[in-house]
C-alpha positions in Angstrom: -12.3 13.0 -18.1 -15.3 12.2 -20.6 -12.9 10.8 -23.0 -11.3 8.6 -20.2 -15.2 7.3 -19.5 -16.1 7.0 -23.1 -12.6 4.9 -23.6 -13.0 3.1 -20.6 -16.8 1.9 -21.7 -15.5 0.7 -24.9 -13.1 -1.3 -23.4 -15.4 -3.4 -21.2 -17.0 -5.0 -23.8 -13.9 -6.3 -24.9 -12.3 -7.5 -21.7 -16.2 -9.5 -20.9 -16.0 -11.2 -24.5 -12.2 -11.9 -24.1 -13.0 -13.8 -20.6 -16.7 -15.4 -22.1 -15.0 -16.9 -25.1 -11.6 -18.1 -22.9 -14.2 -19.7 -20.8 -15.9 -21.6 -23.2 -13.2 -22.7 -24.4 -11.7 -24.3 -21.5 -15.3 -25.0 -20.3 -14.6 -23.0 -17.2 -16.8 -19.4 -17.9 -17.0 -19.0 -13.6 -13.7 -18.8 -13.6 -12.6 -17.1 -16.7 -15.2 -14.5 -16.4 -14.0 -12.6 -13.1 -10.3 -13.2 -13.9 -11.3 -10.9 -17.2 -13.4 -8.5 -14.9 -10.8 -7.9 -12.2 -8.3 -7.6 -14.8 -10.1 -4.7 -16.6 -10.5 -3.0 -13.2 -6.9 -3.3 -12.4 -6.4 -1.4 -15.7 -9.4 1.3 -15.1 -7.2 1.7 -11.7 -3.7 2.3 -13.3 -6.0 5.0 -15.7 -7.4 7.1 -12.9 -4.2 6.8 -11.1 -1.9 7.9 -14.2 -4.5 10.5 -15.0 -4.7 12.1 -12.1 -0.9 12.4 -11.5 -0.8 14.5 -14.9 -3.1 16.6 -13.8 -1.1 17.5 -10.6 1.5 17.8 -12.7 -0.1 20.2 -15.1 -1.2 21.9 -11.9 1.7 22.1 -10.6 3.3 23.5 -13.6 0.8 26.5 -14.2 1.1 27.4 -11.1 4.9 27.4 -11.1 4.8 30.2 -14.6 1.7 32.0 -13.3 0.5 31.7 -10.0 4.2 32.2 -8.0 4.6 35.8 -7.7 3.1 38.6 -5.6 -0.8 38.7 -5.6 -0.5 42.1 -7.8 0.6 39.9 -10.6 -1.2 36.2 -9.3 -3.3 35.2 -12.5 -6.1 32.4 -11.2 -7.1 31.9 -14.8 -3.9 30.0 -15.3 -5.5 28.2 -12.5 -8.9 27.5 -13.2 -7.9 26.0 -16.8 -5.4 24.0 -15.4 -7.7 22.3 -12.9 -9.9 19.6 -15.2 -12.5 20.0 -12.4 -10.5 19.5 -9.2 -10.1 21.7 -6.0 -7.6 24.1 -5.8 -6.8 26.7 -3.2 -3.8 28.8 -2.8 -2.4 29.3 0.5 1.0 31.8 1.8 3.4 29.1 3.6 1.9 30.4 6.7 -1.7 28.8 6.0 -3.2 32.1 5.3 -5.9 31.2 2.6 -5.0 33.3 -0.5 -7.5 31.9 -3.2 -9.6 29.5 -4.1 -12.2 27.8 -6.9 -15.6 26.7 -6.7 -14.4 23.1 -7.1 -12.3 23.5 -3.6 -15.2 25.9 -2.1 -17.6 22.9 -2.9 -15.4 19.7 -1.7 -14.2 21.3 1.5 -17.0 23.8 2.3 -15.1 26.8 2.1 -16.9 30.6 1.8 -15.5 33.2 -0.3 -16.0 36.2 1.9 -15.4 34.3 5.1 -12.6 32.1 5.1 -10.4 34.3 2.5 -7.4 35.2 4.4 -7.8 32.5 7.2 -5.7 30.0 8.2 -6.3 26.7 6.4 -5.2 24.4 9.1 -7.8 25.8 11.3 -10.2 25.0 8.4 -9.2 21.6 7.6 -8.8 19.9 10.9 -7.4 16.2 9.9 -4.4 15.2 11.4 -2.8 13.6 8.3 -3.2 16.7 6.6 -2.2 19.2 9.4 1.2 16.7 9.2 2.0 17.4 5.7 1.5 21.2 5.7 3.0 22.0 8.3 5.8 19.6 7.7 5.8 20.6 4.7 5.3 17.2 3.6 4.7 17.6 -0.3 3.2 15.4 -2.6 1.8 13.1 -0.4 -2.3 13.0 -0.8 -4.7 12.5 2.4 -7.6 10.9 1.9 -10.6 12.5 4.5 -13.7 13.2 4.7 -15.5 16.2 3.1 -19.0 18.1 3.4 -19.3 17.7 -0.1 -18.2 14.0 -1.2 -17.9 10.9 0.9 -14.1 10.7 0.2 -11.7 13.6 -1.0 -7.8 13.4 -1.5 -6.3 16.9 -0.4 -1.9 17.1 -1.6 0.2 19.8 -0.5 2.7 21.2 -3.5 4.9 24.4 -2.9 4.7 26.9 -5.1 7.4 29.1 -4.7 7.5 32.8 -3.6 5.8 32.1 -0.1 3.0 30.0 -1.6 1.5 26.5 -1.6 -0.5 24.9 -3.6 -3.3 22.2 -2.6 -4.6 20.2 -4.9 -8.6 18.4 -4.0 -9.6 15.6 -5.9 -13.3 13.9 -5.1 -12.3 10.3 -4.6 -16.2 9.2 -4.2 -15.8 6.9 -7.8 -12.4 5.9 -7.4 -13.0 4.8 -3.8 -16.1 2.8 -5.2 -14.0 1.1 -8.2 -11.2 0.1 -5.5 -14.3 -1.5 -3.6 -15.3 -3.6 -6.4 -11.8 -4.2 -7.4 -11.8 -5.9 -3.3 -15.1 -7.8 -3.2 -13.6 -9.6 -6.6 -10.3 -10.2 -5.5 -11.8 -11.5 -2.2 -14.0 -13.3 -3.9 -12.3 -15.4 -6.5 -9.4 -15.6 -3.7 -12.1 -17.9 -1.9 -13.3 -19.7 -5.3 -9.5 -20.6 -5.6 -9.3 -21.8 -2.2 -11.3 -25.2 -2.1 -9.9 -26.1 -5.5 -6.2 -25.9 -4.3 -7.1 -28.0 -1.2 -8.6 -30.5 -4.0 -5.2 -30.3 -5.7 -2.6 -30.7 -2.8 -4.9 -33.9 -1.5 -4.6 -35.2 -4.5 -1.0 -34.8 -4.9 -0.1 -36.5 -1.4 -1.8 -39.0 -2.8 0.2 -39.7 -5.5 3.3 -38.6 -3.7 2.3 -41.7 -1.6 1.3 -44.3 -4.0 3.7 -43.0 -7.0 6.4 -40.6 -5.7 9.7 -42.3 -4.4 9.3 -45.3 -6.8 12.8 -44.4 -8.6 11.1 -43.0 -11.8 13.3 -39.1 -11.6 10.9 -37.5 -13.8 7.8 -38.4 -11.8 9.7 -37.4 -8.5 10.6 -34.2 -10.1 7.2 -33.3 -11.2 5.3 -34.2 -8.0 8.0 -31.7 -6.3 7.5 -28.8 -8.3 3.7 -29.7 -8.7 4.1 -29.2 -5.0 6.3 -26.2 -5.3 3.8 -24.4 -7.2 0.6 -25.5 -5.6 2.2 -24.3 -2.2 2.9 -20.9 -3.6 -0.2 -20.7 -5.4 -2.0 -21.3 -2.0 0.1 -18.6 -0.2 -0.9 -16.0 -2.5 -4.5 -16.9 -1.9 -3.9 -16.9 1.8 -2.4 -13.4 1.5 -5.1 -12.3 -0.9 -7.7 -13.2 1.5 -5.8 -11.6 4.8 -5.4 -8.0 2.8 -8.9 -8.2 2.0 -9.9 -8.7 5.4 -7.5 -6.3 6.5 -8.8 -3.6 3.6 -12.5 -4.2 4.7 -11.7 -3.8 8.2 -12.5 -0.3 9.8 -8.8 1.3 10.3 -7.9 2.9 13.6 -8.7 -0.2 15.9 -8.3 0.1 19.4 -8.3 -3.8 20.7 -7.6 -3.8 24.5 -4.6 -6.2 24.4 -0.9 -5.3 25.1 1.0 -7.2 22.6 5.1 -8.0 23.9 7.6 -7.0 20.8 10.2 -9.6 22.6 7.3 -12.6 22.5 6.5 -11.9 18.9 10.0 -11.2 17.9 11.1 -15.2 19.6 8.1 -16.3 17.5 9.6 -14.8 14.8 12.7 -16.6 15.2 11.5 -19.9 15.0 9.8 -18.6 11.5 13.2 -18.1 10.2 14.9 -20.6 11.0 12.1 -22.7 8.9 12.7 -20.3 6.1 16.6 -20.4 6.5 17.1 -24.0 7.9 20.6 -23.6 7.1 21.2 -20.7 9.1 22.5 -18.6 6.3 21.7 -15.6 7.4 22.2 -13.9 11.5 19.3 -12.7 13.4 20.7 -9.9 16.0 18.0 -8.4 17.9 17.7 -5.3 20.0 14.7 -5.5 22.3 13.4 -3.2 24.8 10.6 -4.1 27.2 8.0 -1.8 25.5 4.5 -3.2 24.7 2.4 -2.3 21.5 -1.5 -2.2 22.1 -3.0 -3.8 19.5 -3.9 -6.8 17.5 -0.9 -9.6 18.1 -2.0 -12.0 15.3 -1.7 -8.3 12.7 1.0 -7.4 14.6 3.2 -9.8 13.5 2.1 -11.0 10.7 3.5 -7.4 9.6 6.7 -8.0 11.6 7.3 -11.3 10.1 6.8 -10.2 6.9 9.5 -7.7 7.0 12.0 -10.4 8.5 11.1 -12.7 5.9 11.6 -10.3 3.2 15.2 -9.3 4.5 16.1 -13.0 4.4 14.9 -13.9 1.0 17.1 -10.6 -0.1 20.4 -11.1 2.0 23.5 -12.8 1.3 24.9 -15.9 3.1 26.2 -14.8 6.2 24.5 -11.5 6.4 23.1 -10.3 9.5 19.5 -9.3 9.8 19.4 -6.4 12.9 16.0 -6.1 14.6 15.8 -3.1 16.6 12.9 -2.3 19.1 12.8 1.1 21.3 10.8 4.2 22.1 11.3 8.3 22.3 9.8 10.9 23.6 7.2 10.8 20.9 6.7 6.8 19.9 8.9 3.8 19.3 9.6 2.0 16.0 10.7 -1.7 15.3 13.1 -1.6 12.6 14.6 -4.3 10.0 17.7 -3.9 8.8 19.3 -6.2 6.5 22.6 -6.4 4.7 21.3 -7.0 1.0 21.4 -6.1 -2.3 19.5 -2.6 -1.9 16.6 -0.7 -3.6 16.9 2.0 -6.4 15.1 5.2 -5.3 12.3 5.2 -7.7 11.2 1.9 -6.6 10.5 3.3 -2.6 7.3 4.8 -3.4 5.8 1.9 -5.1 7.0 -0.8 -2.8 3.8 -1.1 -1.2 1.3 -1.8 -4.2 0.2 -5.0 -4.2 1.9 -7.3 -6.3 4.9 -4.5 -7.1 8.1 -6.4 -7.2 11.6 -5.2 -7.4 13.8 -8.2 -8.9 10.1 -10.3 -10.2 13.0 -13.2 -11.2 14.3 -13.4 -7.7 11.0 -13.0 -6.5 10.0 -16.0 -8.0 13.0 -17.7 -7.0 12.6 -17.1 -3.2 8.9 -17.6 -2.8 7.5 -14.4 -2.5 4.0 -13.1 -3.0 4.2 -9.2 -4.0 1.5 -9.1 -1.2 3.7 -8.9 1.9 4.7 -5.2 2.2 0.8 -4.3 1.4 -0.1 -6.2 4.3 2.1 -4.2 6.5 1.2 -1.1 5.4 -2.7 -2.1 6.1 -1.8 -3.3 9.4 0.2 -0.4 10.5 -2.3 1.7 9.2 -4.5 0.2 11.5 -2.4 0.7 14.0 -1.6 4.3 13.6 1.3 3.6 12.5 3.5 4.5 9.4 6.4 2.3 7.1 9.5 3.9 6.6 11.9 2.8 4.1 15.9 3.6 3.7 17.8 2.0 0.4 20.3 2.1 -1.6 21.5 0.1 -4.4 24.8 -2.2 -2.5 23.9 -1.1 0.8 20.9 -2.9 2.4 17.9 -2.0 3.3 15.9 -0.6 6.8 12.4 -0.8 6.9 11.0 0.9 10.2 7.3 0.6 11.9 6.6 3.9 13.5 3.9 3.9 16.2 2.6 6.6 18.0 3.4 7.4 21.6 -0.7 6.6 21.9 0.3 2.7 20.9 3.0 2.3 23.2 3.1 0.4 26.3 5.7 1.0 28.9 6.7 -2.2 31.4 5.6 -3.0 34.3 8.0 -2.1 37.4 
């Protein structure tokens, strides 16, 4: 970790000169300046992030040689070397607390004499992480609360033999760099703003004093100065709606009851601006239940997916909404008949700016930014995204919502 922060110091002064010196250049150091700031951020980000999966890893793999048989032979040494200075406590599949460090004592409170042998569930009462342990849910880390550290990131592994291991990271710095990584992408997303609206006025204007005249070349380049000025202002637009949406305290409980059939007509009409040659077929499957929430978030997220499934389906594939409940909740799903997603790509799909096929991408308009704004708004819905792919076969991407959320309609 101190060579990641020496590194990482060294580095800054290099990014700040690279974006000073750009912006002399082009006379434009307000601008230059963040873009080199938010760029090294983005790669202190990627750092933490690729550092702390090789410690889990490392981990995961001591614990695997040393740590997996009966408690006659269970070595925490292995353990405490492994750990770089992260939580770790040792649990039977059962919950019962086998062992833990003074990193995990400190971050989750925990008592050596008292809590030994108890059940961790009953210890650590979040429902995200009660989900993954006892659904056995590994690999996935819950960010919570802690007595020790503003924000704390708790994963489940299994260790073999009856065991589990949890891993507890302190996420107080890496929750404040993703702050500042927000306030400047929110920021220079509204610096952007006013100078776009400069541009596109500008361009009408020559679209109606120029454009049309006969001259090819000029018509070409007023349409893809257009093209590109249109795109460039729907990635500010999206920039500025996940901050908004990242900023925003999560588990809202607005008092409206939104109608999946209204928002899904809405919807409709979207598409048929996006497809106006009617390329692809839009079969729905629509019960009467309500969602209580926010409708504008609501489907902004739904049309998002729909969009997506068009931009990636072939001519004359059908796109299949589905809307309907179960005993526990009700999902709205998208299923589309398109080119598919490798495995390895599910798990990132949701990063902003992550792009399967960046050429098609390009091609078809899209952001990078529209799955991350669904998974903020279902997160603030209490929701979760589901994804199902395969390379040749499509793809379903389903909203789950808790019973909680649900609406049932009115006799």
């Amino acid at each position: 970790m101190q060579d990641f922060l020496r590194n990482s110091l060294l580095t800054l002064p290099l990014f700040a000169a690279a974006g000073l010196l750009f912006g002399l250049a082009y006379d434009e150091v307000a601008l230059f300046l963040p873009l080199a700031l938010l760029a090294y951020i983005a790669l202190l980000l990627s750092r933490l992030h690729r550092l702390q999966r090789q410690t889990r890893r490392a981990a995961a793999a001591e614990w695997s040689r040393g740590g997996g048989e009966q408690d006659a032979v269970f070595d925490s040494s292995h353990l405490e070397k492994a750990e770089g200075g992260r939580g770790l406590v040792v649990t039977r599949d059962n919950g019962d607390i086998v062992w833990f460090n003074r990193a995990a004592a400190a971050l989750l409170g925990l008592k050596e004499e008292q809590d030994r042998g108890a059940d961790i569930v009953h210890l650590i009462r979040n429902p995200d992480f009660v989900r993954c342990f006892t659904g056995a849910r590994f690999g996935r880390t819950v960010a919570m609360h802690s007595p020790a550290a503003p924000a704390v990131g708790v994963c489940v592994l299994p260790g073999g033999r009856g065991r589990r291991l949890i891993l507890v990271d302190d996420l107080s710095r890496l929750q404040k760099l993703e702050t500042m990584n927000r306030d400047l992408i929110g920021n220079v997303s509204h610096e952007l703003r006013s100078p776009l609206t400069v541009i596109v006025g500008y361009l009408d204007m020559l679209d109606e004093t120029c454009g049309r005249g006969g001259d090819r070349r000029l018509d070409a380049a007023l349409t893809s100065m257009r093209r590109q000025s249109a795109r460039m202002q729907q990635i500010v637009d999206d920039l500025l709606e996940l901050s908004e949406l990242e900023v925003a305290p999560p588990g809202e409980q607005p008092a409206d009851v939104v109608s999946v059939a209204e928002l899904v007509g809405v919807i409709r009409d979207e598409v048929r601006e996006l497809d106006p040659s009617g390329s692809c077929r839009i079969v729905a499957d629509i019960g009467g239940l309500g969602i209580r929430g926010s409708r504008a978030r609501l489907q902004s997220a739904f049309s998002n997916l729909v969009s997506n499934a068009v931009r990636y389906s072939p001519d004359g594939g059908a796109i299949t909404l589905r809307w309907h409940g179960d005993g526990s909740g009700a999902s709205f799903c998208v299923a589309d008949e398109g080119v598919g997603i490798e495995s390895y790509h599910l798990p990132r799909l949701t990063e902003r700016f992550y792009r399967v096929d960046k050429d098609r991408s390009r091609t078809t308009g899209g952001t990078g930014l529209g799955l991350a704004i669904v998974k903020h708004v279902l997160n603030h819905h209490d929701a979760e995204l589901e994804v199902q792919s395969a390379p040749g076969k499509g793809s379903v991407f389903c909203c789950r919502f808790p019973a909680s959320r649900v609406v049932a309609p009115r006799a």
